[in-house]
C-alpha positions in Angstrom: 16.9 19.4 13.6 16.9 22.6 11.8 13.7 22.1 9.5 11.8 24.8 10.6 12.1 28.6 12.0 9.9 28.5 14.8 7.2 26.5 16.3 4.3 28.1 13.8 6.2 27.2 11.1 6.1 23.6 12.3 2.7 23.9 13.6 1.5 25.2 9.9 3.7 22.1 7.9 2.2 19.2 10.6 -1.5 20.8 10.3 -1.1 20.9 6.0 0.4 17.5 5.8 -2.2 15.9 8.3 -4.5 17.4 6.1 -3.2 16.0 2.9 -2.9 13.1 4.6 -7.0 13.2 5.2 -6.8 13.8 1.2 -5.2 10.6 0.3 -6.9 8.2 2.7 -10.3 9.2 1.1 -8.5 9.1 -2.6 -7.3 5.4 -1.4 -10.6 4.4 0.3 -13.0 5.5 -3.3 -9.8 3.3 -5.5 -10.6 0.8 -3.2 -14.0 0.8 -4.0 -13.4 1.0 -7.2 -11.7 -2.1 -7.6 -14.0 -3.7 -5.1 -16.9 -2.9 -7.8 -14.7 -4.7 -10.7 -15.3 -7.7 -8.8 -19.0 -8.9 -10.9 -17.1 -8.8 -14.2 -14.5 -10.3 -13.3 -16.5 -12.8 -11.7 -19.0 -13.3 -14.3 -16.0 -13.7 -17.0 -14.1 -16.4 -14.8 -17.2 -18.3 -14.4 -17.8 -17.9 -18.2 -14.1 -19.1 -18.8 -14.8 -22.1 -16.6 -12.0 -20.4 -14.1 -11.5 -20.5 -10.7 -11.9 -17.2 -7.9 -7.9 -17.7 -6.9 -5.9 -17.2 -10.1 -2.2 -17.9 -8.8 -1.0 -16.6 -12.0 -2.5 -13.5 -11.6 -1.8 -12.9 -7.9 1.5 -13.7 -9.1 2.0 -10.7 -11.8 0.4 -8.3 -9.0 2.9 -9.0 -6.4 6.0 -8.8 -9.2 4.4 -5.6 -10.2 4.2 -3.8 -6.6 7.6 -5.6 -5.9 8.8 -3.4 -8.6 7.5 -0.6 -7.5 8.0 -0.6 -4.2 11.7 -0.7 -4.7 11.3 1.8 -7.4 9.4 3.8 -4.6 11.7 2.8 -1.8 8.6 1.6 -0.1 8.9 -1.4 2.1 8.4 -4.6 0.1 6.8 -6.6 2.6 4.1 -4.2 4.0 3.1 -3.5 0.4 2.9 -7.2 0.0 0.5 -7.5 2.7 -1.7 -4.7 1.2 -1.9 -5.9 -1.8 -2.5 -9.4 -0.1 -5.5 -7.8 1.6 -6.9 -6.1 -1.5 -6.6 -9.3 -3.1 -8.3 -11.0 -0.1 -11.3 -8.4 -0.6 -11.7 -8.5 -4.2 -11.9 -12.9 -4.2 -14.6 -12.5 -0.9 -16.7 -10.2 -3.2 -16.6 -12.6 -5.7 -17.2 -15.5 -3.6 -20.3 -13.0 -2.5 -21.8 -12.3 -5.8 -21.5 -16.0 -6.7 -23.7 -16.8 -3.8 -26.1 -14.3 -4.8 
């Protein structure tokens, strides 16, 4: 393959990018949060606007969004669809949650 000069080179540039890696999964794990924690305004504003938890619109704009930038970011559509999908999923439960509350 060429990539690399020897096997410490290799070694080094698998052992950086595992790290940076480590890096990102904790960035996206606190965003996550994070947009978790939006979910009592939102909430709150919904139920003040007489609105319900699923807002198809909405989910709607997100997925034409991330479809955008997946193919902007050559990232596959469809896994990013199910992320999003998920995040979504989380963000209506803690809603449903703080309702209940």
């Amino acid at each position: 393959m060429g990539l690399f000069e020897n096997e410490e080179e290799a070694q080094d540039i698998l052992e950086k990018s595992r790290k940076r890696i480590d890096e990102i999964d904790n960035d996206l794990v606190n965003l996550i949060s994070e947009r978790t924690s939006l979910a009592r305004s939102i909430v709150l504003a919904k139920v003040f606007l007489g609105m319900e938890i699923y807002d198809k619109s909405r989910e709607e704009q997100v997925h034409a969004k991330v479809n955008k930038l997946a193919e902007d970011l050559n990232i596959d559509k469809s896994i990013l669809s199910d992320i999003m999908d998920m995040l979504t999923t989380l963000s209506k439960n803690r809603q449903r949650e703080i309702l209940e509350e």
